[in-house]
Backbone as CSV, one residue per row, in Angstrom:
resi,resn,N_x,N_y,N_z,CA_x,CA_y,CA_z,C_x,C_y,C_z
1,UNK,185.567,133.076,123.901,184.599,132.679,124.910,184.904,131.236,125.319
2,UNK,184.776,131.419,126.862,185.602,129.570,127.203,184.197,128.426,126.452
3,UNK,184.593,127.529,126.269,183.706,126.593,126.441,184.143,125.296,127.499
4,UNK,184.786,125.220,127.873,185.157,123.796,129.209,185.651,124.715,130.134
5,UNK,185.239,124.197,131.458,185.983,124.632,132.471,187.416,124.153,132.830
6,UNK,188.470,124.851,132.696,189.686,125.032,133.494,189.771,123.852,134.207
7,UNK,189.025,123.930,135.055,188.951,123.098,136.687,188.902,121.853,136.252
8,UNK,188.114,121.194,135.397,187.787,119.912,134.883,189.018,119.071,134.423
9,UNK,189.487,120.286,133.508,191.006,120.028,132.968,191.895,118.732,134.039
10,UNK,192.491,120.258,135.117,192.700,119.834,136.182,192.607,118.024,136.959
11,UNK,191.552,118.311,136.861,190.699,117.003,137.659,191.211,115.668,137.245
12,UNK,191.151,116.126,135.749,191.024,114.646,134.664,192.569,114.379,135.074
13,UNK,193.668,115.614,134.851,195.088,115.237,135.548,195.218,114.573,136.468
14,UNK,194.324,114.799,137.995,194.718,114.208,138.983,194.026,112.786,138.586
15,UNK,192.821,112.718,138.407,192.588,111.461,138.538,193.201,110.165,137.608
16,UNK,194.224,110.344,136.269,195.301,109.793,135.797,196.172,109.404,136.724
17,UNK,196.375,110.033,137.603,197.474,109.513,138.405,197.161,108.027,138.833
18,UNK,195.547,107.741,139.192,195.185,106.536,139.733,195.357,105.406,138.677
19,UNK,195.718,105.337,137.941,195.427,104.278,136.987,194.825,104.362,135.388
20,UNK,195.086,103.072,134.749,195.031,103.357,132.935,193.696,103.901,132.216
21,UNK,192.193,103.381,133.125,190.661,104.064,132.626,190.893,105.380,132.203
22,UNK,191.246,106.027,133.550,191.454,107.598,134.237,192.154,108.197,132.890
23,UNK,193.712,107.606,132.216,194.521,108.453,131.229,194.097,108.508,129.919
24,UNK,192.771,107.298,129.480,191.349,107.689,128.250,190.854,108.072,128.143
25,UNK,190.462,109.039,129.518,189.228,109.742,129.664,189.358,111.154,130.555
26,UNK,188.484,112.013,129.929,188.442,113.167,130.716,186.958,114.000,131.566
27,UNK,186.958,114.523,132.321,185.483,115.242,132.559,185.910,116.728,132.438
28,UNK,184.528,117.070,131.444,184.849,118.600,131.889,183.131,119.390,131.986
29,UNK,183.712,120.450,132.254,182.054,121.448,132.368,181.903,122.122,131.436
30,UNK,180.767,122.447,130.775,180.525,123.020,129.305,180.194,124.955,130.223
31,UNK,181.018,125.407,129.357,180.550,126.926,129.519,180.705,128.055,128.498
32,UNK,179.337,128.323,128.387,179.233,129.405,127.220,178.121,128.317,126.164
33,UNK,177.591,129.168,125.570,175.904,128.886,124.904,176.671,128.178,123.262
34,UNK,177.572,128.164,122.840,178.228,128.139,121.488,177.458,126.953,120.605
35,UNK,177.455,125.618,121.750,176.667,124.098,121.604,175.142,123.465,121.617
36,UNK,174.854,125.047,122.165,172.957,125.008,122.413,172.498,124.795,121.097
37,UNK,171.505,123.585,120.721,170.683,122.857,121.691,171.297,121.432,121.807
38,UNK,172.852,121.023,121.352,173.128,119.983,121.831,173.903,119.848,123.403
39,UNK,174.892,120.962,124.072,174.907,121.204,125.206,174.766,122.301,125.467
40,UNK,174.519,122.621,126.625,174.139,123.602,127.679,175.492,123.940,128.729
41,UNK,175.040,125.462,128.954,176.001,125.726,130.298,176.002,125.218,131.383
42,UNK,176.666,124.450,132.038,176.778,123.709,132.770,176.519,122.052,132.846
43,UNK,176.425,121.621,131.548,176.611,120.323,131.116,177.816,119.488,132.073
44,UNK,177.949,118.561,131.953,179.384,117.897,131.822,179.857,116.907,131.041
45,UNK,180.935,116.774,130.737,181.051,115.960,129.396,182.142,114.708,129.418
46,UNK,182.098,113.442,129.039,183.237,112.722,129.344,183.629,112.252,128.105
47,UNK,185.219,112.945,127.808,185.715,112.883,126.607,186.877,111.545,126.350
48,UNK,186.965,111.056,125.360,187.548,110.067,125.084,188.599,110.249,124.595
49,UNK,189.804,110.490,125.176,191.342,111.330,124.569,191.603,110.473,123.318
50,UNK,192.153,111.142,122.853,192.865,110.568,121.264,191.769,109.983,120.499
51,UNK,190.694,109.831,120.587,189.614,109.025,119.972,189.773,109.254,118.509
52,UNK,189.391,108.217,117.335,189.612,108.800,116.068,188.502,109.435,116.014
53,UNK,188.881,110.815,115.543,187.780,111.806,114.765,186.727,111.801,113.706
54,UNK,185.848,111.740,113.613,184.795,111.490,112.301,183.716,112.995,112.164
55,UNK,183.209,113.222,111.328,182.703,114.518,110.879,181.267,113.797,111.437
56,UNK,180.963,114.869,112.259,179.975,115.089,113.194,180.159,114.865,114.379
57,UNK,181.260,114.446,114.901,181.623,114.350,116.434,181.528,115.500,116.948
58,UNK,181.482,115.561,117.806,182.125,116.862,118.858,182.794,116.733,119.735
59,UNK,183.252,117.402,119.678,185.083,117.511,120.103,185.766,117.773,120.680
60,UNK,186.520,117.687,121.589,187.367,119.034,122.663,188.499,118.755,122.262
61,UNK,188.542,120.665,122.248,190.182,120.826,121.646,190.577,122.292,122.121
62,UNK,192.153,122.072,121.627,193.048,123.619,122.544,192.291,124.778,121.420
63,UNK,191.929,125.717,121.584,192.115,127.041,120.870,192.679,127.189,120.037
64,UNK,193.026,127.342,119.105,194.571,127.777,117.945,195.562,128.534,118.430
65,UNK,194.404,129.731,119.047,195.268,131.060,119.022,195.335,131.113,120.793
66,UNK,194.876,130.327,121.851,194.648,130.290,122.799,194.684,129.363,123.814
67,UNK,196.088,128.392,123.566,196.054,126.728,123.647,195.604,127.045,125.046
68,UNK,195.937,127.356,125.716,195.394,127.221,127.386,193.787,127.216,127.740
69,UNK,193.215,127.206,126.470,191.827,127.600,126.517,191.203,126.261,125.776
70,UNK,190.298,125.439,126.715,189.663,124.586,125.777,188.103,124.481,125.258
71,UNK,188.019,123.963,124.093,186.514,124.566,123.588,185.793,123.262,123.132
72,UNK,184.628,122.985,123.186,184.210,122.192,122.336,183.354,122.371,121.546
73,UNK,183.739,121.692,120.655,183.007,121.983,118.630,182.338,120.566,117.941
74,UNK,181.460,120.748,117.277,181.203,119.659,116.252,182.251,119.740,115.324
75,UNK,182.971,118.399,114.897,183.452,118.379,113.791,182.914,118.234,112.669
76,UNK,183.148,119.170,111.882,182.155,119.416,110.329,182.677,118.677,109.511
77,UNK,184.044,119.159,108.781,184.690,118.914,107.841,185.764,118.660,107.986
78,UNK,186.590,117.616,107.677,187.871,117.487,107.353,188.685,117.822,106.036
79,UNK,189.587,118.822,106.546,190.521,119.686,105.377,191.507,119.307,105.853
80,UNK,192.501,119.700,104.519,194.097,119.632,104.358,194.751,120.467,105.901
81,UNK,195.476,119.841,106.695,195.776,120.703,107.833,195.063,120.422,109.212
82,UNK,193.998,119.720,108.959,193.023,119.811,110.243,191.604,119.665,109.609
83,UNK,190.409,120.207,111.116,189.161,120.106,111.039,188.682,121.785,110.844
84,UNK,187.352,121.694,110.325,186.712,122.847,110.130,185.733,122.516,110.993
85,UNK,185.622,122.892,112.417,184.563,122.824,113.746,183.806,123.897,113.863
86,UNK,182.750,123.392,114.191,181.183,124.410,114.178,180.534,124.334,115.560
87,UNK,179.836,125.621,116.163,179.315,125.413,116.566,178.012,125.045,116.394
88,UNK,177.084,124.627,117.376,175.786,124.444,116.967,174.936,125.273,116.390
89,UNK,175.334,126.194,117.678,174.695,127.623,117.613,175.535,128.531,116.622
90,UNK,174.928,129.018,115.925,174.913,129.556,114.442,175.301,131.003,115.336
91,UNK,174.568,132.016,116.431,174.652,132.973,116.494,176.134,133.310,117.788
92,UNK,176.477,131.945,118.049,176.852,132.896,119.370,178.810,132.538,119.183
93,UNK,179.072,132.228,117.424,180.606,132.061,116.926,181.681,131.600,117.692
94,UNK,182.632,131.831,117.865,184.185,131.636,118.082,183.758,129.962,117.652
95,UNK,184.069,129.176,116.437,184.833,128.109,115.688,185.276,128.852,114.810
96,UNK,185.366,127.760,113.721,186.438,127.876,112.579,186.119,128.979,111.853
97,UNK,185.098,129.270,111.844,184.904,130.934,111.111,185.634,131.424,111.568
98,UNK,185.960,131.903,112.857,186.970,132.977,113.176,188.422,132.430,113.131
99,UNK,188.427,131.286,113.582,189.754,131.188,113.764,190.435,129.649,112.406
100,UNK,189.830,129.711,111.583,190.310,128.496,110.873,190.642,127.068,110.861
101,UNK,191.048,126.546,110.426,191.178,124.992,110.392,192.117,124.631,111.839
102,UNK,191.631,123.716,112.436,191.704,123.750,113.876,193.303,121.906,113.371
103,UNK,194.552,122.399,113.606,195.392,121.239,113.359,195.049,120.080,114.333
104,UNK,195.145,118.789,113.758,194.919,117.593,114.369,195.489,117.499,116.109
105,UNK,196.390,118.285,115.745,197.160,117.759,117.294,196.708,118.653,118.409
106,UNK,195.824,119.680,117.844,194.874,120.570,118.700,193.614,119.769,119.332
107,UNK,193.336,118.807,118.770,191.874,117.925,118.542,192.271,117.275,119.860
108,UNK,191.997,117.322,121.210,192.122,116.242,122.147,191.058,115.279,122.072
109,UNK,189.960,114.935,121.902,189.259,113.543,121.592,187.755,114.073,121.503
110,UNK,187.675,112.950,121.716,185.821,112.835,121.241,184.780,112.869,122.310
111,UNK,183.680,114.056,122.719,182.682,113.601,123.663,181.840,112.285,123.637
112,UNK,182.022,111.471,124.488,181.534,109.912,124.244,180.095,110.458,125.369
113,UNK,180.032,111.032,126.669,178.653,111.336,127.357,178.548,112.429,127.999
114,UNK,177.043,113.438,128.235,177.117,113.782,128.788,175.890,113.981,129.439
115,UNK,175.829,114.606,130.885,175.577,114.719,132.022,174.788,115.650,132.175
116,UNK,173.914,115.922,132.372,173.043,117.201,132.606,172.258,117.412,133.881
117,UNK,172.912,118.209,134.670,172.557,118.421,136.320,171.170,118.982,136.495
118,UNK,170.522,118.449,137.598,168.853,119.209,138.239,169.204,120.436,137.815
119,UNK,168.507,121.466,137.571,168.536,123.216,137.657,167.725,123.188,138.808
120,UNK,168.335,123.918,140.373,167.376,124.620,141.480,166.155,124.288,141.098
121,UNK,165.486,124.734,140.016,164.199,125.345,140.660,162.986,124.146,139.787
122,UNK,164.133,123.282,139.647,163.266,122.174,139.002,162.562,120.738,140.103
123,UNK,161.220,121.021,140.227,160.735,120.386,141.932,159.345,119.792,141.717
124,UNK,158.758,119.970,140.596,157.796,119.428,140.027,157.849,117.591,139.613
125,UNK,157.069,116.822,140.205,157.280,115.758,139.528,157.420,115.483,138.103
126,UNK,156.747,116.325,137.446,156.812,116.071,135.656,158.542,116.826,135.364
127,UNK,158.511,117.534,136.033,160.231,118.498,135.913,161.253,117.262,136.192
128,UNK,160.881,116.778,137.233,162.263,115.713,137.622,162.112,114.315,136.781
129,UNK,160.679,114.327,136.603,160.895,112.924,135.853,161.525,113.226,133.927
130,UNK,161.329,114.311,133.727,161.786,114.840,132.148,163.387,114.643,132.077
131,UNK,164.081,115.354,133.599,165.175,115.599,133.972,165.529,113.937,134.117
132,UNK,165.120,112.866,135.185,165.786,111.760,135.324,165.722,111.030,133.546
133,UNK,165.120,111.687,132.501,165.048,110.319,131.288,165.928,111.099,130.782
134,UNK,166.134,113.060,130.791,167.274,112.843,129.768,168.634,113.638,130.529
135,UNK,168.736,113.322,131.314,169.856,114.275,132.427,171.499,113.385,131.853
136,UNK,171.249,112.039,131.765,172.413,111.545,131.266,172.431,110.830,129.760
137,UNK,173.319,111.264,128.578,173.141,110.633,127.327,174.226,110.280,126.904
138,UNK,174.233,109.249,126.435,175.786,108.992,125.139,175.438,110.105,124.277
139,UNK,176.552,110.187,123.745,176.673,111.228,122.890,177.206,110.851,121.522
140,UNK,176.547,110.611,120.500,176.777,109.958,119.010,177.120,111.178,117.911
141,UNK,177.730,110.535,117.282,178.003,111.445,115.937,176.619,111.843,115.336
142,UNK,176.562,113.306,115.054,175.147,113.410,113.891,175.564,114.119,112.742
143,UNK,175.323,113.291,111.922,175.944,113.146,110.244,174.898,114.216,109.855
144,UNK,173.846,114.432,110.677,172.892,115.274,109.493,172.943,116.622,110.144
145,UNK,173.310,116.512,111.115,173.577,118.458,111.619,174.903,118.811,110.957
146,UNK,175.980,117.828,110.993,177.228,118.610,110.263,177.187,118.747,108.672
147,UNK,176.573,117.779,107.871,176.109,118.480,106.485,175.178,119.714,106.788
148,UNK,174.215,119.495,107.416,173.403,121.177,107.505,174.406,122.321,108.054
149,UNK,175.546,122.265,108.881,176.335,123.220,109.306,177.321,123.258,108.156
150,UNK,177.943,122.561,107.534,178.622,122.891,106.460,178.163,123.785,105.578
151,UNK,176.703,123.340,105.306,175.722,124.418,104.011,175.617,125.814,104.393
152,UNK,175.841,126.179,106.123,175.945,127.514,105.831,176.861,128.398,105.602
């Protein structure tokens, strides 16, 4: 199941071309429920290439079995070989349960923010003002969801 859009990929390529910010950083679109309740479908996310890794980040990285495919995971655990990445969501799988210790050089960097767009049908003043306080966030390591995801 994808989790980043393709297209984003893309984007972050062209806009490298302009200069050194552009080749640290990437945007992409979150798709598929895997990250709920820390992202959502249709999030967007701005990742910090090569960033050093720490257990509880989350992460974007190639697939194992599917490099053309990119996903993003909390990093749980660090093992011999790589990371053991989780999703948030407990029910809706494809991390390291299925596919195993994810190798370092799979790991493209660290989500540093993300972005969370109006939904249509949100037109209510209490709706937009909920939406303008948390529509954009840094995005920090949480040390206490990846010990609770390890325990299961």
């Amino acid at each position: 199941m994808p989790e980043l859009s393709q297209e984003s990929e893309h984007g972050s390529e062209h806009e490298s071309e302009r200069g050194g910010i552009a080749k640290l950083f990437g945007w992409f679109a979150v798709t598929g429920p895997s990250m709920v309740p820390t992202l959502y479908h249709g999030d967007f996310l701005v990742v910090r290439y090569g960033n050093r890794v720490r257990v509880g980040d989350i992460v974007v990285l190639r697939h194992p079995f599917q490099q053309d495919l990119l996903v993003v995971k909390r990093a749980a655990e660090r093992r011999e070989g790589g990371w053991w990445v989780l999703g948030d969501n407990s029910f809706a799988g494809g991390d390291s349960t299925d596919y195993g210790t994810v190798p370092h050089d799979l790991i493209l960097g660290r989500v540093r923010f993300r972005y969370r767009p109006l939904k249509p049908g949100q037109r209510s003043p209490l709706a937009l003002l909920r939406w303008a306080v948390s529509a954009a966030r840094l995005v920090f390591s949480d040390r206490s969801a990846s010990s609770r995801l390890r325990a299961r």
